[in-house]
C-alpha positions in Angstrom: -32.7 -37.0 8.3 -32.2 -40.9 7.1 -28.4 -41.7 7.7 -26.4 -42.5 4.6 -28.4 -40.3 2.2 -27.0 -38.1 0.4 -27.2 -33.9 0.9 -25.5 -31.1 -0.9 -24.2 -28.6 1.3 -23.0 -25.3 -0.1 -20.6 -23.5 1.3 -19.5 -19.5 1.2 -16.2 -18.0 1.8 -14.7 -14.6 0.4 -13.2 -15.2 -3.0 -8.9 -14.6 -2.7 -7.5 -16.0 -5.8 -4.1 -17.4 -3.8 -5.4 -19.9 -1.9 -4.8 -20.8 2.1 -6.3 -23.2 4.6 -8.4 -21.9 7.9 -11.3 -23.2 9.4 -14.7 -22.3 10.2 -17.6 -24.0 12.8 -20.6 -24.3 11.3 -24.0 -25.9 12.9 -25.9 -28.9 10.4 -29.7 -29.2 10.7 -32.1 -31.4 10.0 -33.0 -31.1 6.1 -35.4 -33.1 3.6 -33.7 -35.5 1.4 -31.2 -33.8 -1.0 -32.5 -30.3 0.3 -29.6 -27.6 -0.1 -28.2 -26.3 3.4 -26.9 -22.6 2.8 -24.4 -21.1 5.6 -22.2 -18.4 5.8 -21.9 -15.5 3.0 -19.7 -14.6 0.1 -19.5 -16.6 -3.2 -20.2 -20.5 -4.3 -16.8 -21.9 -3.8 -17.4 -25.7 -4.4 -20.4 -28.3 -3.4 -19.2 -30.6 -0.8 -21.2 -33.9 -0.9 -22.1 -35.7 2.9 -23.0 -39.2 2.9 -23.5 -38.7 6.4 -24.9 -35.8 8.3 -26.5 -36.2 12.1 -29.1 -33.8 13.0 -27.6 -30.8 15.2 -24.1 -31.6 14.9 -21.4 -29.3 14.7 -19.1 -29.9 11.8 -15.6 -29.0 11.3 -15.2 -27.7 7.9 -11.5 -26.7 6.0 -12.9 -23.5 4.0 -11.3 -22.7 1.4 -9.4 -18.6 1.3 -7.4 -16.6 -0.7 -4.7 -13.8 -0.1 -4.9 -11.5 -3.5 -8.2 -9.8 -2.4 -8.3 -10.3 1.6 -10.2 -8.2 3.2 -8.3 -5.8 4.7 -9.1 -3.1 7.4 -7.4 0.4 7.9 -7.0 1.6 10.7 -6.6 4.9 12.5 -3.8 7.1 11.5 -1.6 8.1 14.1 1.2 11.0 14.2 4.4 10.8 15.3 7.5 12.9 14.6 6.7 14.1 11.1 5.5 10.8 9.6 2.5 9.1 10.5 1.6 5.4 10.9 -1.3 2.7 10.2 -2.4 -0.6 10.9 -3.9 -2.4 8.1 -5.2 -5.8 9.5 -6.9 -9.1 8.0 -9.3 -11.5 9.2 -7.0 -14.6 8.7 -3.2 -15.1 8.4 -3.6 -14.6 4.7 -0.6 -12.2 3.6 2.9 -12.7 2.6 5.6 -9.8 3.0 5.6 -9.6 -0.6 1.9 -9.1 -0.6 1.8 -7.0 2.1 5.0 -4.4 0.5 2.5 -4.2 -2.8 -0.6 -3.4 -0.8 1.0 -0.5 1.2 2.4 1.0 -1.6 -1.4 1.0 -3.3 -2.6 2.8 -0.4 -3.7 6.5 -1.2 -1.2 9.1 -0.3 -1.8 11.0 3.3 -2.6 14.7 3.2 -1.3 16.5 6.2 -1.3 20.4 5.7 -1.5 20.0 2.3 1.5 18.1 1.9 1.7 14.5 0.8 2.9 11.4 2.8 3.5 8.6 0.9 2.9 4.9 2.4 5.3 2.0 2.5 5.6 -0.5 5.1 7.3 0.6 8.1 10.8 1.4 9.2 11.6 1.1 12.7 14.7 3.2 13.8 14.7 3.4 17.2 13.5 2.7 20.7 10.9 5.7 21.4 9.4 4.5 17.4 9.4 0.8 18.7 7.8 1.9 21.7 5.3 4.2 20.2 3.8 1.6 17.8 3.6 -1.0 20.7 1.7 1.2 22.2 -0.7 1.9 19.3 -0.6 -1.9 17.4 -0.9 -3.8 20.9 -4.6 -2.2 21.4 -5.7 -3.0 17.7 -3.7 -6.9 17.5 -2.1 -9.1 19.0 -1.3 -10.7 16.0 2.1 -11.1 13.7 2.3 -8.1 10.7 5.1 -7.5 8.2 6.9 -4.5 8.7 9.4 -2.9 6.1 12.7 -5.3 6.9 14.2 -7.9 4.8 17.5 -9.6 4.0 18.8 -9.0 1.0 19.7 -12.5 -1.1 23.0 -14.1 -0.5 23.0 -13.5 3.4 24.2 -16.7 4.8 24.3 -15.1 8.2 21.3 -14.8 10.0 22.0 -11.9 11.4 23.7 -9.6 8.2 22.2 -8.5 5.3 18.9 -7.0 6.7 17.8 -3.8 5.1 14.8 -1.4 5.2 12.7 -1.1 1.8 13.3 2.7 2.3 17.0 2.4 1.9 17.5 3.5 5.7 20.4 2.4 7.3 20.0 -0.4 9.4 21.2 1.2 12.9 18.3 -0.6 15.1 16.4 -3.9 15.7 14.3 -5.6 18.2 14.2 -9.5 17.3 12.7 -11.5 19.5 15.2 -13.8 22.1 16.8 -16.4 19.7 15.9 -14.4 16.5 16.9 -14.0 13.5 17.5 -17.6 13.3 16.7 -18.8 9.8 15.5 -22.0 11.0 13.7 -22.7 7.7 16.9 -21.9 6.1 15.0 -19.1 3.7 13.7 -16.4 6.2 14.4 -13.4 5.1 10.9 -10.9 5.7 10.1 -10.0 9.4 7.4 -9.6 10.8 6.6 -7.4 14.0 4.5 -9.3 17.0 1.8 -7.1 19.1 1.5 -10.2 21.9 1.7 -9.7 25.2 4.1 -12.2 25.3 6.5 -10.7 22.6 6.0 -6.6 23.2 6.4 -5.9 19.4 9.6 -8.3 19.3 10.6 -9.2 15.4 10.7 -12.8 14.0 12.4 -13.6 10.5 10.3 -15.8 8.5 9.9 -17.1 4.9 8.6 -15.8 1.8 5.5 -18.0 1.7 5.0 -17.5 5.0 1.7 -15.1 6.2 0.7 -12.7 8.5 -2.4 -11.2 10.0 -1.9 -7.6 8.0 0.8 -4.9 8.3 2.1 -1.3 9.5 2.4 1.3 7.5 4.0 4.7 7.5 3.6 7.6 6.0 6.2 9.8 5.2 6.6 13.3 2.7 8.5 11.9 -0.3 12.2 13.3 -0.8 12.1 12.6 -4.3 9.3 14.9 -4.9 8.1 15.4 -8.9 9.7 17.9 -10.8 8.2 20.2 -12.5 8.2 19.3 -15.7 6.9 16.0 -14.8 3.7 17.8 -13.3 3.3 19.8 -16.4 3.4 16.9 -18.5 0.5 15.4 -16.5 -1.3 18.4 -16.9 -1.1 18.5 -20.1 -2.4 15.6 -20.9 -5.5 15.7 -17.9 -6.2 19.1 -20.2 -5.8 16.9 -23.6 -2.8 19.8 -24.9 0.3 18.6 -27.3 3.0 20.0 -25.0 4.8 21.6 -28.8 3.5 24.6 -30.0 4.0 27.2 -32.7 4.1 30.6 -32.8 4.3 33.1 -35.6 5.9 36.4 -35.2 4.1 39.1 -38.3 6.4 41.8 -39.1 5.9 44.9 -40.9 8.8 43.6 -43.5 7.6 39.8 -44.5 11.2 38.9 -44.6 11.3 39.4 -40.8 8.7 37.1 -39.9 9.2 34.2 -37.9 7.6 31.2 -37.0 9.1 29.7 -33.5 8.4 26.2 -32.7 8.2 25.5 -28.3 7.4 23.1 -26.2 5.5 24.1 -22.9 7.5 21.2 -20.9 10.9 22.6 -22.2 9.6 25.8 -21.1 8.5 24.6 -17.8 12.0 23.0 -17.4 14.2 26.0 -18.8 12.4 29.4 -17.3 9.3 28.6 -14.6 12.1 28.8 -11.7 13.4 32.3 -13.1 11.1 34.1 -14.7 8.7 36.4 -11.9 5.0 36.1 -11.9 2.2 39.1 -11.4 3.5 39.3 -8.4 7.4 39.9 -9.0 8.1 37.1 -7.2 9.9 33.2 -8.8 6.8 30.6 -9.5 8.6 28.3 -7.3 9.5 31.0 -4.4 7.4 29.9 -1.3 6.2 26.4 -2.9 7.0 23.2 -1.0 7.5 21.0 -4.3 6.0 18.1 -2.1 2.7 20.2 -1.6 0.6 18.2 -4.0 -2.0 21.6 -4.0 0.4 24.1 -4.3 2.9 22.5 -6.9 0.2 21.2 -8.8 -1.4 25.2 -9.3 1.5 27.0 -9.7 2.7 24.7 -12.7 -0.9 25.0 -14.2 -0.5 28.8 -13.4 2.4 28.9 -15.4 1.6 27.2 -18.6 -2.2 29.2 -18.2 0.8 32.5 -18.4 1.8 31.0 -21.4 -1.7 30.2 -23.2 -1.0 26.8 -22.8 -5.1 26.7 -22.3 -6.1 29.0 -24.7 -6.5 32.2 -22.5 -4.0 33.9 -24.5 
């Protein structure tokens, strides 16, 4: 290659749309005048135009990456107690706490037994639950992830305030020597350490600040959906108005009727009273957290009614 010419060199990096700086070594190699040097793989982010390039040279390049669509890798789920637990890492330190919280929450529910575990990020309560995701997180990472604390606004202390997105009380911690410290004067998220050096120890650090992926846990929801709100659903999978009429004939016209009902109302008012074929409740021996079993005895019940035309 002549020195001082110019070549166009494309690069490729994942497309995030927040953006973040990391680096990436790539090898140059001896091209034709303005002859286009591909590397790497993902999407055209920009051109960058050399003016001078020297045959088999390593170059230091700032590639450009984002946090809203990092690529992020599920782990194994592991059991403990009645809740189970995840880690969800990143190639890069590319995710914020706030970030992180959002993505958890997206993550499908868990199906144990047939009952559903939703995912947050995780609450750490005690010793033996510290010590059991050490033990699981150190063999994945080594690297910081956000785990369910923060501290809610108007803490001055760096120490108070600190609260688990679950609403848990705050009964147990494992920061780091010297930690929380605010140093930055806005940390508030914390993030959990899998390093040799820290055993799982917690640092507080800012909003903008980013971590390498997070832990999750599962756990059955207590505020399970109530019925009626699993009829409604139904109903509207099936396409059904949930109001209905009925007309009562009579022998006598005078003593017809016409009833107007509503299969939610219903639902609402008699599904925990009234027996089914087998003279038992519709709810007696249903876990209203069983996404299977809820979800059929509901349907069950508005089939009973000819909510679906069977009747």
């Amino acid at each position: 290659m002549v020195k001082g010419k110019e070549v166009l060199l494309y690069t490729y990096v994942h497309f995030r749309p927040v953006f973040s700086w990391g680096y990436q070594t790539v090898l140059s190699i001896n091209v034709d005048y303005k002859k286009k040097i591909e590397i790497g793989g993902g999407k055209i982010m920009k051109q960058i135009k050399l003016t001078r390039v020297l045959s088999l040279s390593i170059i230091l390049m700032f590639i450009l990456t984002a946090n809203g669509f990092a690529e992020q890798q599920p782990g194994q789920i592991y059991e403990y107690g009645t809740h189970f637990y995840q880690v969800v890492t990143t190639e890069y330190q590319e995710l914020t706490w706030k970030e992180a919280k959002a993505a958890a929450q997206d993550l499908p529910a868990y199906i144990d037994n047939g009952v559903a575990h939703y995912p947050h990020l995780a609450t750490i309560t005690s010793q033996d639950e510290q010590d059991f995701l050490y033990s699981k997180v150190h063999s994945i990472t080594t690297n910081w992830l956000w785990i369910g604390l923060y501290q809610i606004e108007g803490s001055y202390d760096p120490k108070e305030g600190w609260t688990w997105v679950t609403g848990e009380d705050f009964v147990y911690s494992n920061w780091n020597p010297g930690e929380p410290n605010n140093i930055d004067g806005d940390e508030s998220y914390c993030e959990w350490s899998g390093s040799d050096v820290w055993l799982g120890g917690w640092n507080d650090n800012v909003l903008e600040g980013r971590a390498y992926g997070y832990i999750v846990e599962y756990e059955a929801s207590l505020n399970c959906p109530a019925a009626p709100a699993v009829a409604a659903a139904i109903l509207k999978e099936q396409g059904i108005h949930p109001k209905y009429v009925i007309e009562i004939l009579a022998v006598n016209p005078e003593d017809e009727q016409v009833v107007n009902g509503n299969y939610i109302s219903d639902v609402a008012e008699y599904m925990g009273s009234q027996p089914n074929d087998e003279g038992k409740t519709w709810f007696e021996g249903i876990n209203k957290c069983d996404v299977y079993d809820y979800h059929d005895a509901v349907y069950e019940y508005l089939e009973s009614l000819g909510a679906f035309g069977s009747e």
